[in-house]
N, C-alpha and C positions, 0 to 999 in steps of 0.2 A: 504494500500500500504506500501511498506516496505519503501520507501523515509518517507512517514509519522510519521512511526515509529521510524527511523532513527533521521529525524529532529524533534521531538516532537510535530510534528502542528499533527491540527484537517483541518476539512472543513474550520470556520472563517479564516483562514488562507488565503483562498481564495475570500473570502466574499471582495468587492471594499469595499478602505476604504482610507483615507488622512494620511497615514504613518507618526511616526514623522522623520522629519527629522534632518539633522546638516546643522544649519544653518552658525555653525564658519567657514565652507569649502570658499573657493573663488570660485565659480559658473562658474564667467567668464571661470576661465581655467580649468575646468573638462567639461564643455560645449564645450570648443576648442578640449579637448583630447578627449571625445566623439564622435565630425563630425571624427575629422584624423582617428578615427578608421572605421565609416563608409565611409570614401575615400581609403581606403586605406594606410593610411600613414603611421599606426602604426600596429604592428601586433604580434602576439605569439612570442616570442624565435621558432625556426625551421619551421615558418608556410612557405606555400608554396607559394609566392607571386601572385597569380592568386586564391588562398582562399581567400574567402569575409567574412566580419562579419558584424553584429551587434549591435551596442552599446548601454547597460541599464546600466543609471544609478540607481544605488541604493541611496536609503535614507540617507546611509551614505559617500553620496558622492564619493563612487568610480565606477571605471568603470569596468563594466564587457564586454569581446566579446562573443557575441553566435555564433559560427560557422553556417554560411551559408550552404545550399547541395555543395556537391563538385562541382568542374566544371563538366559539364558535365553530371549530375546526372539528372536534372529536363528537361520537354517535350521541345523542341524549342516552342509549341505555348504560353506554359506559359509566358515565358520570351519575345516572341514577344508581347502578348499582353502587360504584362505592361510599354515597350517600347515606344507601340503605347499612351497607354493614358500619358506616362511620358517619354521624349524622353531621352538617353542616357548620350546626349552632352550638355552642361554639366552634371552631374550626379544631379540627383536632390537630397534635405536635407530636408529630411522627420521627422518631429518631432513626437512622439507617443506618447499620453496620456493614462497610462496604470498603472494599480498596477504596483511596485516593489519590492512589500517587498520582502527581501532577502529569509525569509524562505520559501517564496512559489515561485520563482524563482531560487533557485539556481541550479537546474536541469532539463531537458526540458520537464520530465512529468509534474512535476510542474507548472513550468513555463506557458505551454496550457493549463493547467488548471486556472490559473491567467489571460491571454491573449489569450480568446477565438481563434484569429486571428492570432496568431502568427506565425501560417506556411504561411500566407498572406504576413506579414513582412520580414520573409526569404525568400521568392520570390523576392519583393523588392530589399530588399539588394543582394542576387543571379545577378539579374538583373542587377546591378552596381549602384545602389542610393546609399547613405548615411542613414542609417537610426537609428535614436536617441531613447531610449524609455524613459521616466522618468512619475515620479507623477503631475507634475503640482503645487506643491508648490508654492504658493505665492513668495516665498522669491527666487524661481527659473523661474517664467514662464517666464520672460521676456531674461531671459538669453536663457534658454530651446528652446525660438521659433525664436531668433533672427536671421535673414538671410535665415528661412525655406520658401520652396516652396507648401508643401503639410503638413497641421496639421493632423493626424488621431487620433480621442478621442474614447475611451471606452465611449459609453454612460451612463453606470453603475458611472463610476468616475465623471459626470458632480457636482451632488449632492454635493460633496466636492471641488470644484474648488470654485473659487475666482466670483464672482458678474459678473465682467466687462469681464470675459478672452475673450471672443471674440475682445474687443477694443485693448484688452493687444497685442492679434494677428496679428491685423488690422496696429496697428502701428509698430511692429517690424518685421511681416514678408516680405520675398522679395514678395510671389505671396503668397497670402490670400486664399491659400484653405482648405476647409474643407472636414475630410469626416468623417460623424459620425457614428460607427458601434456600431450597437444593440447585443446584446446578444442571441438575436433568428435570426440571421443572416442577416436581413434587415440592408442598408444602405443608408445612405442622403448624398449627396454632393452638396458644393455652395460653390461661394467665397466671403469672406467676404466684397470686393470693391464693391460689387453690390450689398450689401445687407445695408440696409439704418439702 
């Protein structure tokens, strides 16, 4: 691919893996600029305030917005559906456990290629959720999942995650849900309140 070429990666690029990150950043408040970009509250110079995004953080701590489909673009049953299983009002704050690395997200062929599901997640956020993506750093998850309603983990990134993240989730999220997606398209979901 010419992106490849471009940005000097191979395949590894894409391979799940525990990125290093920067730890010297303040978490708390790229975690805040992070949701306001999935609310809404922050957004491109000229963007069109009825455009939705996205928010990945990167490793190195900054935020990126992926543009959502326009309005308008996607079926009404898509957007009903996720509706029905994730109601609107409030918008729900979906945290995503998902590579970041920069060179294999900084474009959206990329980026589906890192984030099997990622046109799942622009649904979501289409929808009006807030939706978060980051690594799962240790020095970040608690930040990362605090006040979320819905966790969605790459099951690929579990391998590198922290021992306990499930507890880490249990006690900082608002609603403790999981949904863990496979890489051959199967999915699990529970919430962690009920799960002993």
């Amino acid at each position: 691919m010419i992106w490849d070429r471009i940005f000097k990666r191979d395949d590894s690029a894409f391979e799940p893996h525990m990125p290093q990150v920067d730890t010297m950043s303040h978490p708390e408040s790229v975690f805040t600029d992070a949701r306001n970009v999935g609310m809404g509250y922050k957004r491109p110079p000229g963007a069109h305030p009825s455009e939705r995004y996205v928010a990945l953080v990167t490793p190195g701590r900054l935020v990126m917005q992926m543009s959502c489909p326009l309005p308008g673009t996607r079926p009404p049953a898509v957007v009903m559906e996720i509706r029905e299983r994730f109601p609107v009002e409030p918008p729900a704050s979906i945290v995503v456990i998902a590579l970041n690395e920069l060179a294999a997200v900084r474009e959206v062929k990329g980026a589906k290629r890192a984030i099997p599901f990622l046109d799942y997640l622009m649904d979501m956020g289409y929808a009006g959720h807030a939706v978060t993506i980051f690594e799962g750093h240790p020095t970040a998850l608690k930040h990362g999942l605090r006040g979320g309603d819905l966790l969605i983990v790459d099951v690929a990134m579990i391998p590198f995650l922290q021992p306990d993240w499930q507890d880490v989730a249990r006690e900082v999220m608002r609603t403790p849900r999981v949904e863990l997606r496979h890489r051959d398209g199967r999915i699990e979901c529970f919430n962690l309140a009920e799960v002993g």
